[in-house]
Backbone bond lengths (Angstrom), bond angles and torsions (degrees), N, CA, C in turn:
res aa  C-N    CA-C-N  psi(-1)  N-CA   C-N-CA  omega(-1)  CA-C   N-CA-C  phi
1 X - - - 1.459 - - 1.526 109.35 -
2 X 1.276 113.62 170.13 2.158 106.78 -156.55 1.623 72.26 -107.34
3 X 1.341 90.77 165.23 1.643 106.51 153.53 1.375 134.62 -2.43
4 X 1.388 110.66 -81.73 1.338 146.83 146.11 1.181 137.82 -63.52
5 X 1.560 111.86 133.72 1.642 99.49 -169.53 1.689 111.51 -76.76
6 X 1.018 115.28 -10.91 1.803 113.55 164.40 1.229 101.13 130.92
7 X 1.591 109.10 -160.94 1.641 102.05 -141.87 1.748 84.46 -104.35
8 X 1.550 109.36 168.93 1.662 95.03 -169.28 1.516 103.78 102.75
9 X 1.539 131.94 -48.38 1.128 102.62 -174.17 1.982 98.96 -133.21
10 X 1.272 95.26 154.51 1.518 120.41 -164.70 1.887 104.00 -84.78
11 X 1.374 105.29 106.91 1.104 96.43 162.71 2.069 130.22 -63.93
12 X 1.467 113.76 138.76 1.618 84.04 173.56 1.457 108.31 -123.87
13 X 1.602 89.28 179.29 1.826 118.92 -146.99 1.907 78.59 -48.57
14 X 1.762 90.49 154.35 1.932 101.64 172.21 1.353 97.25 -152.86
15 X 1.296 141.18 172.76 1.112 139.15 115.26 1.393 153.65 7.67
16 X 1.702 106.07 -45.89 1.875 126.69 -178.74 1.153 102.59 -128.21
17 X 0.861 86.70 170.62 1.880 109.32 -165.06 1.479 110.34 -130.32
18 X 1.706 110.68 -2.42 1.336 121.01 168.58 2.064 116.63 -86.44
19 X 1.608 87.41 -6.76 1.391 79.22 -152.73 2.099 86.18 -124.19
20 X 1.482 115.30 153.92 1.483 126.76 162.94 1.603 108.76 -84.22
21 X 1.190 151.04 111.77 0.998 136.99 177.77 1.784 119.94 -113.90
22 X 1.572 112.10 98.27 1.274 103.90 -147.64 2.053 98.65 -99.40
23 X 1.227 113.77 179.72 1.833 100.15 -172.85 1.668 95.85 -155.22
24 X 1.350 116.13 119.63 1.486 115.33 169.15 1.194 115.36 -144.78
25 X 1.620 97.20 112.78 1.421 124.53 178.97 1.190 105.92 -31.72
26 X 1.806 109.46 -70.93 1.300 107.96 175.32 1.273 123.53 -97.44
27 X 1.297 119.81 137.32 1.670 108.41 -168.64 1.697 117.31 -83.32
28 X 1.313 94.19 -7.38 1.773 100.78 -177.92 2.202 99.22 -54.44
29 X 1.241 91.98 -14.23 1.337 83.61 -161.43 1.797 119.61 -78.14
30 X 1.643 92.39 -1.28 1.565 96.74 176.00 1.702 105.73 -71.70
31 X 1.520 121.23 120.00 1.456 115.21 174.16 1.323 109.43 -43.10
32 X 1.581 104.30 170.31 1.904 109.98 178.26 1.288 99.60 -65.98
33 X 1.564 120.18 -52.12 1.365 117.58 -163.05 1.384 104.89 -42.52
34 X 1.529 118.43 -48.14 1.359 108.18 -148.45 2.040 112.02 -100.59
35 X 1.189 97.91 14.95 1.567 107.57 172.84 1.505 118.23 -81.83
36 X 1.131 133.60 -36.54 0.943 136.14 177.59 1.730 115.36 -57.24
37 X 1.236 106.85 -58.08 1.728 119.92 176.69 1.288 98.47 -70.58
38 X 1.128 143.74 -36.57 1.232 134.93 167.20 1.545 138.97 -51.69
39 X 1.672 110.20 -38.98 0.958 126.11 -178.69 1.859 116.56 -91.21
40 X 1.211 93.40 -27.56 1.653 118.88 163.71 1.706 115.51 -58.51
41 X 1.828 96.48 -36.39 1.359 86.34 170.54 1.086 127.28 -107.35
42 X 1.630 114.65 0.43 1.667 120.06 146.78 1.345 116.24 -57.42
43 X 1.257 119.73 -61.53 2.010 105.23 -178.63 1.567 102.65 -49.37
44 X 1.353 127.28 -36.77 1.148 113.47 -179.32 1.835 137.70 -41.24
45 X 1.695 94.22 -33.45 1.495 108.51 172.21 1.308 109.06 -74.95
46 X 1.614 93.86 -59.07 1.792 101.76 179.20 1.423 106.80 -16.76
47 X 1.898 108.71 -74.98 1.238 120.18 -178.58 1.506 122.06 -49.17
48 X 1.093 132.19 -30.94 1.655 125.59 152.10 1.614 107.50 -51.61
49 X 1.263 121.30 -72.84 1.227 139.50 -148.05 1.869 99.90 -61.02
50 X 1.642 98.24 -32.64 1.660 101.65 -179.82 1.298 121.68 -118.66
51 X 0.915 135.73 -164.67 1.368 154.33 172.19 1.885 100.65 -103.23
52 X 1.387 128.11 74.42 1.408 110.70 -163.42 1.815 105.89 -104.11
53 X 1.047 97.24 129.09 2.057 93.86 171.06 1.427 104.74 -109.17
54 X 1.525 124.65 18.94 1.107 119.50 137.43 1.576 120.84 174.17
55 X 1.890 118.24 170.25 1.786 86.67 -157.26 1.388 129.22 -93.03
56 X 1.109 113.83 147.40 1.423 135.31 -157.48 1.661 104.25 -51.72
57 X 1.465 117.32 -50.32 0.984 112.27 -158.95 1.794 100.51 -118.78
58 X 1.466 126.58 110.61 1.377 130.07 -154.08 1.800 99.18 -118.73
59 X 1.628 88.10 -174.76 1.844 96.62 172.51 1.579 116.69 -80.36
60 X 1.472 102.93 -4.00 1.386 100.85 -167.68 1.771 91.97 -111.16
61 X 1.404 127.39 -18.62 1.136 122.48 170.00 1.603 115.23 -141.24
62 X 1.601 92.71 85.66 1.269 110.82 171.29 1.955 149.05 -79.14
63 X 0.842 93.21 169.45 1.915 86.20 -166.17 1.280 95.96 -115.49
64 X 1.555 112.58 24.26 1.660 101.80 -169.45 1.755 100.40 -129.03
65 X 1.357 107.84 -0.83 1.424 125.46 176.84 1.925 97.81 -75.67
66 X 1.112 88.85 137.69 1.777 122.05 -156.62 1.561 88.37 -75.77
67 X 1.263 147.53 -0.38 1.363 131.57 132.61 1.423 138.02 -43.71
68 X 1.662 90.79 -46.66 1.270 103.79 156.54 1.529 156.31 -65.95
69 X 1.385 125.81 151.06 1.710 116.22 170.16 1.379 91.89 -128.28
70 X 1.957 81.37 163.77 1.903 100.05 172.56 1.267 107.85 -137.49
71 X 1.754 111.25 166.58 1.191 88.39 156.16 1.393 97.15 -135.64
72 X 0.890 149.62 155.36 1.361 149.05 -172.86 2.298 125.36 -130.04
73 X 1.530 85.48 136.85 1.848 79.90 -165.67 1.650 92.35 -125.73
74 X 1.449 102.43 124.82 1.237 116.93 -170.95 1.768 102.41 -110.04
75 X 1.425 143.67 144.87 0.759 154.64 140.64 1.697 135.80 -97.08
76 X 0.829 128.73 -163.18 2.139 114.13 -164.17 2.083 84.76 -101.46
77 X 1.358 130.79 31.26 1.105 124.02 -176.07 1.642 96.13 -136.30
78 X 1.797 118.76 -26.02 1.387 99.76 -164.71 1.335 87.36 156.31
79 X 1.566 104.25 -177.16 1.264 137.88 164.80 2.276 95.37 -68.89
80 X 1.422 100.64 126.65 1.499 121.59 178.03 1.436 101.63 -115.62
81 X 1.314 131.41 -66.90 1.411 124.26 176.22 0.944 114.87 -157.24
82 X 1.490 108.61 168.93 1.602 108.75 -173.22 1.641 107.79 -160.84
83 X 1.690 116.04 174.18 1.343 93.46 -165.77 1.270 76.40 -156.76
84 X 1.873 113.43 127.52 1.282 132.98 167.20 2.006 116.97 -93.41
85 X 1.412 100.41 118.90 1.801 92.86 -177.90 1.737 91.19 -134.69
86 X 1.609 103.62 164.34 1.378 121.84 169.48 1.611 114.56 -122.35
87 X 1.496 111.80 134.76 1.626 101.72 178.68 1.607 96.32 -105.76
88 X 1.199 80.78 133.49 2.164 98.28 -176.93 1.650 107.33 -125.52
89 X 1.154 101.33 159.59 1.507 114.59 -170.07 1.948 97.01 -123.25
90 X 1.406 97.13 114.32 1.455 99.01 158.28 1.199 121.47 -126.51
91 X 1.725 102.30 175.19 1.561 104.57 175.29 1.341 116.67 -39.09
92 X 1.265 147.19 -41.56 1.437 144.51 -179.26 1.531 105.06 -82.43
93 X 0.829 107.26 -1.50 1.875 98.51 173.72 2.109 109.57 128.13
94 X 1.255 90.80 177.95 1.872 87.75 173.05 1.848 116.25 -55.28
95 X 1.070 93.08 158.27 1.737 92.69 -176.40 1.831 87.66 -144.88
96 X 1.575 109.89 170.23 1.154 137.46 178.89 1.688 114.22 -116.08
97 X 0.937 147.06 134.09 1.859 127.46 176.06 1.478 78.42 -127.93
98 X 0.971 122.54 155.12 1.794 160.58 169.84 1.541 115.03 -97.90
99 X 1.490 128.91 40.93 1.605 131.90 -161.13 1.687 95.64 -46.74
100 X 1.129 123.84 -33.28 1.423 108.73 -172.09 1.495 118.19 151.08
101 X 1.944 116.84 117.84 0.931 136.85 -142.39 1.202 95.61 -126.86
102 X 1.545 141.99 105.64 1.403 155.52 121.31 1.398 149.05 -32.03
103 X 1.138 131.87 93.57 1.467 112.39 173.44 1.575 110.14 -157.38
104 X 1.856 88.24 136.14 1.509 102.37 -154.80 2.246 103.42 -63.28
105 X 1.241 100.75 143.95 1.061 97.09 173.97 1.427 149.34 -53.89
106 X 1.453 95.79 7.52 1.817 112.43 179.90 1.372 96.53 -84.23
107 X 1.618 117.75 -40.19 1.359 114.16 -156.55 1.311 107.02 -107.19
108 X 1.770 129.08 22.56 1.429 119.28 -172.76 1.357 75.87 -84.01
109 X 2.029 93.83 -166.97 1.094 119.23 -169.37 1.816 139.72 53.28
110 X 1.497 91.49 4.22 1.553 109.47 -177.09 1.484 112.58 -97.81
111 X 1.422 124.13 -5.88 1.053 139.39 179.97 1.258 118.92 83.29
112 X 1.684 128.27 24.74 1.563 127.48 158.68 1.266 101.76 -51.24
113 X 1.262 139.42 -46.93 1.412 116.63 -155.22 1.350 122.44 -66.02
114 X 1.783 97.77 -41.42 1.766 97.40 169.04 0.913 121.82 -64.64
115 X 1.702 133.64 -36.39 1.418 139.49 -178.51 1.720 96.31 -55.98
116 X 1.466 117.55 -54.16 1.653 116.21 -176.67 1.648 98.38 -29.44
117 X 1.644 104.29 -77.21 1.615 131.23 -167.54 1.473 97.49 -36.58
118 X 1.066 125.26 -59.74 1.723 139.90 179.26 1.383 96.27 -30.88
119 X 1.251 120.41 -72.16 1.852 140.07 -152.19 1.702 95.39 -76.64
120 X 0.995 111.23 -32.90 2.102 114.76 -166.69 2.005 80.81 -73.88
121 X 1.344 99.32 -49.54 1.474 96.74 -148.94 1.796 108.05 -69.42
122 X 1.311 114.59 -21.26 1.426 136.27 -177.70 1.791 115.37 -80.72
123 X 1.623 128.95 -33.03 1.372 166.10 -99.97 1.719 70.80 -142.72
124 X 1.430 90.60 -77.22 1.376 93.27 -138.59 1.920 99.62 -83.72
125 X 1.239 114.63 16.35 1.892 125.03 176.74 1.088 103.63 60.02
126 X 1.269 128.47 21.79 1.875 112.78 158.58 1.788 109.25 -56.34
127 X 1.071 123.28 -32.57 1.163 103.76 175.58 1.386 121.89 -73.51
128 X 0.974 118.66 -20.66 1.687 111.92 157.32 1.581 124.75 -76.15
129 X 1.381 100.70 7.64 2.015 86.95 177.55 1.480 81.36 -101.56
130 X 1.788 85.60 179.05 1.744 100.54 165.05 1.260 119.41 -52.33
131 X 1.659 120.83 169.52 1.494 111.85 152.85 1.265 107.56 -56.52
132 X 1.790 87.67 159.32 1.908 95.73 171.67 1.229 120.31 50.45
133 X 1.749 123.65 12.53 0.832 123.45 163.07 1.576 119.58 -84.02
134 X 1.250 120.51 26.00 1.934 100.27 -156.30 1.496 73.21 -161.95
135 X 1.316 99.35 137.13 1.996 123.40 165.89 1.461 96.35 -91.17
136 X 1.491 88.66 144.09 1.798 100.56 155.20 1.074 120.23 -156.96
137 X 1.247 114.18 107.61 1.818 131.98 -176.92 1.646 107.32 -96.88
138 X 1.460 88.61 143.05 2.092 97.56 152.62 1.524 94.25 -145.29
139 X 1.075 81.71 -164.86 1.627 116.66 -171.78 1.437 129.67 -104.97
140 X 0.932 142.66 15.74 1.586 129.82 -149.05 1.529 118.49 -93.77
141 X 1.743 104.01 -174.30 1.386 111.94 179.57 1.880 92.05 -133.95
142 X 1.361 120.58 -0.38 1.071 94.57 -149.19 2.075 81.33 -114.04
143 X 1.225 113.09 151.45 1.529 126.35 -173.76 2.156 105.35 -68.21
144 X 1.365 71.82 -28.10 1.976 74.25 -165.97 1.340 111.97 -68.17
145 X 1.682 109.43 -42.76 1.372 125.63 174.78 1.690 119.70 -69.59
146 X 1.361 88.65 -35.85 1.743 100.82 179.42 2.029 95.88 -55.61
147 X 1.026 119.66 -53.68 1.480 141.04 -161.85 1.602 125.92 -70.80
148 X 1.525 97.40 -26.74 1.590 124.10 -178.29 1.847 105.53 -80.79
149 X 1.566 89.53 -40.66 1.194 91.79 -168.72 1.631 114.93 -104.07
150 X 1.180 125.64 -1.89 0.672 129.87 169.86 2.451 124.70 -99.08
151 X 1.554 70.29 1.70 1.853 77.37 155.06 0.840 102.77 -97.60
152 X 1.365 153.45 -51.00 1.589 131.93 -164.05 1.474 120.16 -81.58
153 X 1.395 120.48 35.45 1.489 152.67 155.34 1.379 109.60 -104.25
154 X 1.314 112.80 139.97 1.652 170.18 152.49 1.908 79.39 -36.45
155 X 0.981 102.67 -85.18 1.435 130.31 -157.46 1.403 106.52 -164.89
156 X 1.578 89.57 146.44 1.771 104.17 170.15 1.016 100.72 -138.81
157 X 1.885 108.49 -164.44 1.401 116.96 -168.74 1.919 91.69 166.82
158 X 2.120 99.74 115.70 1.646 119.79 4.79 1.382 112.30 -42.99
159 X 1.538 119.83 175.86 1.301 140.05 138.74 0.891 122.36 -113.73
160 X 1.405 122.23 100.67 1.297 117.56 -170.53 1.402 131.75 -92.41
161 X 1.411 96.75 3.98 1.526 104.30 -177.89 1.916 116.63 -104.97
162 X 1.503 109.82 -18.80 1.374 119.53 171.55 1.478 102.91 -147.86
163 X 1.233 126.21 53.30 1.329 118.97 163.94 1.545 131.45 5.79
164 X 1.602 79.96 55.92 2.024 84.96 -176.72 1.780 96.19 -97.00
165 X 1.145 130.18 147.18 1.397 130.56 159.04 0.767 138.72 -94.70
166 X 1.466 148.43 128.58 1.414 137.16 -176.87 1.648 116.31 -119.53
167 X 1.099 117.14 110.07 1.247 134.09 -157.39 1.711 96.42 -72.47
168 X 1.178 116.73 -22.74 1.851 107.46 170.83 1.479 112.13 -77.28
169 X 1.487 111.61 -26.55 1.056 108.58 -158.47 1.879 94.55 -101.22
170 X 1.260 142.23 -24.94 1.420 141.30 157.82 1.225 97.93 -36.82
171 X 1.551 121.92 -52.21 1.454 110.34 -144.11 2.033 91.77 -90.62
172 X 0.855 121.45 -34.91 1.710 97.94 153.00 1.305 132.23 -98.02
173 X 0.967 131.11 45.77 1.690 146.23 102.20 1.153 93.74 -20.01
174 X 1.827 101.48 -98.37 1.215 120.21 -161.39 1.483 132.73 -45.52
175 X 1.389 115.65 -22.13 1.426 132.18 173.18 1.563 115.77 -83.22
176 X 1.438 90.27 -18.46 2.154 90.77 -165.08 1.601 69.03 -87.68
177 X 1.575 129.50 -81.59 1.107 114.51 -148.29 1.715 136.88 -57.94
178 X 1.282 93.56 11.00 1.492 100.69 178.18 1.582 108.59 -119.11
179 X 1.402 105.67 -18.61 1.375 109.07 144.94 1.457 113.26 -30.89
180 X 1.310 104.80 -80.28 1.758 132.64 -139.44 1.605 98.25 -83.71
181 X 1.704 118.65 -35.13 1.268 102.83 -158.47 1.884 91.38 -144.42
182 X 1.194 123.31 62.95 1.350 129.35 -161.09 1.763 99.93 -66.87
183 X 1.285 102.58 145.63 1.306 103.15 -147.93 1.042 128.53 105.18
184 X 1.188 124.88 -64.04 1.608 123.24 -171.76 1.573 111.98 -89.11
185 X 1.350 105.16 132.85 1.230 135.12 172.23 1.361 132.39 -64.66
186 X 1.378 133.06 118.39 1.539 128.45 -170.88 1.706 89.04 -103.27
187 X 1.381 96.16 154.34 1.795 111.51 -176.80 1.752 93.41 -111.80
188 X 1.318 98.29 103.52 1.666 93.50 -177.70 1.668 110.91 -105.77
189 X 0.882 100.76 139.26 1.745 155.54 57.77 1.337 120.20 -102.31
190 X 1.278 114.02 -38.90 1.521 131.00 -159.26 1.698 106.60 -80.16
191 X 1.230 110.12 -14.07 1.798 105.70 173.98 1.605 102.44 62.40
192 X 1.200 127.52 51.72 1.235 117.74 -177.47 1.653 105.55 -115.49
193 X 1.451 115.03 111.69 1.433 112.98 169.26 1.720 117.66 -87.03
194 X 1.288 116.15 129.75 1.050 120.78 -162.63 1.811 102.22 -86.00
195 X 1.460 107.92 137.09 1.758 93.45 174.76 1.153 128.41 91.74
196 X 1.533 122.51 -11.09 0.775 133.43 -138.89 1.661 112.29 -91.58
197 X 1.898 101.55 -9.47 0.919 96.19 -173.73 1.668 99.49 -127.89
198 X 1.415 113.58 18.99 1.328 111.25 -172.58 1.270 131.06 -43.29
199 X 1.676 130.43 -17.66 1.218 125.82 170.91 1.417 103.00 -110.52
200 X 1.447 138.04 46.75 1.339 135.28 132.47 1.792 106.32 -152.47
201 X 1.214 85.72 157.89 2.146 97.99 176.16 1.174 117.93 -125.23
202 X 0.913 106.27 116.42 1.626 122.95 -177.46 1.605 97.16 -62.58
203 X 1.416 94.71 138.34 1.536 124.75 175.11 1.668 109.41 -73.28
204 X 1.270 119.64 107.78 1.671 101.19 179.47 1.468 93.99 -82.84
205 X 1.531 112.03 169.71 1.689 126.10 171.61 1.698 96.01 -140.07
206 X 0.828 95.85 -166.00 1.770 121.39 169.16 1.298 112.17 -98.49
207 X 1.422 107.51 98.74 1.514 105.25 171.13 1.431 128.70 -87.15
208 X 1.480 137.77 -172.75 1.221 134.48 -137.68 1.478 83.41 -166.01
209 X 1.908 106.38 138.97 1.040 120.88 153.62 1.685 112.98 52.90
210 X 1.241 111.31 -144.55 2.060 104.11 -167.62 1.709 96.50 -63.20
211 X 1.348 122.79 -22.42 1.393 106.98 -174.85 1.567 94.61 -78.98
212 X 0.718 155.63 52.58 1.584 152.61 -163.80 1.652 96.66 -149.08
213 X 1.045 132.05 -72.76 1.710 137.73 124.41 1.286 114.13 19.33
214 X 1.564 105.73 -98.34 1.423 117.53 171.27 1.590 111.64 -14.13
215 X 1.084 88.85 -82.32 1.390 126.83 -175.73 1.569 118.03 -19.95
216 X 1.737 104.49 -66.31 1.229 111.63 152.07 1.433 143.10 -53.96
217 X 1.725 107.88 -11.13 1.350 117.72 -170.48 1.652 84.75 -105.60
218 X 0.889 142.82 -29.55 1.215 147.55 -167.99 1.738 98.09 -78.93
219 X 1.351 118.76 -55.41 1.380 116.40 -177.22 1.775 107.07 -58.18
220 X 1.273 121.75 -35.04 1.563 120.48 178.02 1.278 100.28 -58.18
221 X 1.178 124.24 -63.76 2.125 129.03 -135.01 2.104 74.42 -95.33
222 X 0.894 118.29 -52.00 1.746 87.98 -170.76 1.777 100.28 -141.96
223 X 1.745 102.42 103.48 1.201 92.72 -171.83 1.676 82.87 -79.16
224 X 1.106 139.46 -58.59 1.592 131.29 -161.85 1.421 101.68 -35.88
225 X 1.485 107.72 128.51 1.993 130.61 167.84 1.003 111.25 -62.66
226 X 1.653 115.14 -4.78 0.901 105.97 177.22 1.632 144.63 -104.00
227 X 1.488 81.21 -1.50 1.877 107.57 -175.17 1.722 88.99 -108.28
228 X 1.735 88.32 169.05 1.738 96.04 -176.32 1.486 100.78 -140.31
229 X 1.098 120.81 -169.91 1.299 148.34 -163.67 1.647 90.39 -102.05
230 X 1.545 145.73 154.83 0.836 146.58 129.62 2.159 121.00 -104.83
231 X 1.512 112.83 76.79 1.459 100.18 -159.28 1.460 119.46 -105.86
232 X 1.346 128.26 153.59 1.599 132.46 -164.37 1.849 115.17 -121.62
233 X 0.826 135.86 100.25 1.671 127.86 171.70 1.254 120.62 -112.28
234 X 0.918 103.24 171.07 1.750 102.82 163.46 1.219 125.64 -100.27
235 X 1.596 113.92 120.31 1.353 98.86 -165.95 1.479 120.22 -92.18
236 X 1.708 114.86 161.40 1.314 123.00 -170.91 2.014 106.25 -94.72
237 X 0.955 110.75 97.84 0.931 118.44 -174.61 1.808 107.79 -107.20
C-alpha cells in the first residue's frame, strides 16, 4: 500500500511529517475498493503484534461497519498503525470503547498511541461534556495497553494497581460488555472475559515501570493468553 490511503481522503494536521495520519468518525466512509487492502493490512500487524491462527478482522466482522471509527497512520512503506473505537450511549451517559489499537513495533514508542487516544477522545466530543462525564472501556491482554489507557482515567475498574472498587463503574463493565459482545460473560469483580482471545496470543516482552505492575497483576487474575481484562473509567479529558 503507498504512503497514503489515496485520493478522496484528507489526511489531518499531526505532529510528523514522516507519517499520513488519516481519522474517520465514521468508518462506512472507507470506499469498497479500498477495504479490502486495508483490512488485509490490519491483520497484518495484528499478526506481528500476535501469535494469530487466523484474521482478526474479516467480511463477516468488519471495521468498516458505520458503528465504527478509525484512525489510521500511514508511512512511505504502508499502513503502520491504526486504532478501531465505537461511541455508545448508556444508561449512565455516553461512553467511548477502544475495539482495538495496533502498532507495528518499529514505530511504537513515538507516541501514535496517545495522538490515536487524543483524536478518539476529540471525534467522539468528550471534550465537550463535563469532567467525568464520558466512560471509556477496552479490552485487553496486553499490560502496556491496559496502562496507557488507563492513565487518562479518573478511575477505573478492574484496578489493578490498588484494588479499590467502584460499584458504578462494575455495573458498566457489565453493560458495555454485553452491549459489545452479548453472550459473553464477565467474572466479577475481576472483569475477566474468558476466551476472549482464543484465536490470537499475545506476545509477552519485558515490561517497564507501572506496566511491570500491570503485568504482574494481570499474570495472577488471568495467567491464560487467552482470557482478557474487560475495563471501564472515567475519562480525563
Amino acid at each position: 500500500m503507498s504512503r497514503h490511503l489515496g485520493s478522496g481522503y484528507q489526511a489531518i494536521r499531526s505532529p510528523w511529517a514522516d507519517y499520513a495520519i488519516y481519522s474517520f468518525p465514521d468508518a462506512s466512509r472507507i470506499r469498497s475498493a479500498d477495504r479490502q487492502p486495508l483490512m488485509d493490512a490490519m491483520n497484518g500487524i495484528i499478526a506481528v503484534n500476535w501469535q494469530a491462527i487466523e484474521p482478526h478482522w474479516t467480511a463477516a466482522s468488519s471495521p468498516f461497519d458505520g458503528k465504527y471509527s478509525l484512525v489510521l497512520a500511514y508511512d512511505s512503506s504502508g499502513l503502520v498503525a491504526f486504532s478501531v473505537y465505537r461511541v455508545l450511549q448508556m444508561s449512565a451517559g455516553p461512553a467511548i470503547y477502544r475495539s482495538g489499537t495496533e502498532v507495528l513495533p518499529a514505530h511504537q514508542g513515538r507516541g501514535l498511541y496517545g495522538f490515536f487516544t487524543n483524536e478518539v477522545l476529540k471525534c467522539s466530543g468528550a471534550a465537550e461534556r463535563p469532567a467525568g462525564g464520558v466512560l471509556y472501556g477496552w479490552r485487553t491482554r496486553n499490560p502496556i495497553v491496559w496502562a496507557a489507557n488507563a492513565k487518562i482515567c479518573e478511575k477505573v475498574t478492574p484496578s489493578l494497581l490498588d484494588d479499590a472498587q467502584d460499584p458504578g463503574l462494575q455495573a458498566a463493565c457489565v453493560e458495555m460488555c454485553a452491549s459489545l459482545y452479548p453472550g459473553k460473560l464477565l467474572e466479577v469483580p475481576d472483569m475477566i472475559m474468558r476466551g476472549a482471545y482464543g484465536h490470537i496470543r499475545h506476545h509477552p516482552q519485558a515490561y517497564h515501570g507501572t506496566a511491570s505492575l500491570v503485568d504482574a497483576a494481570m499474570s495472577r487474575k488471568i495467567p491464560n493468553s487467552a482470557d482478557a481484562l474487560f475495563s471501564v473509567g472515567y475519562a480525563r479529558v
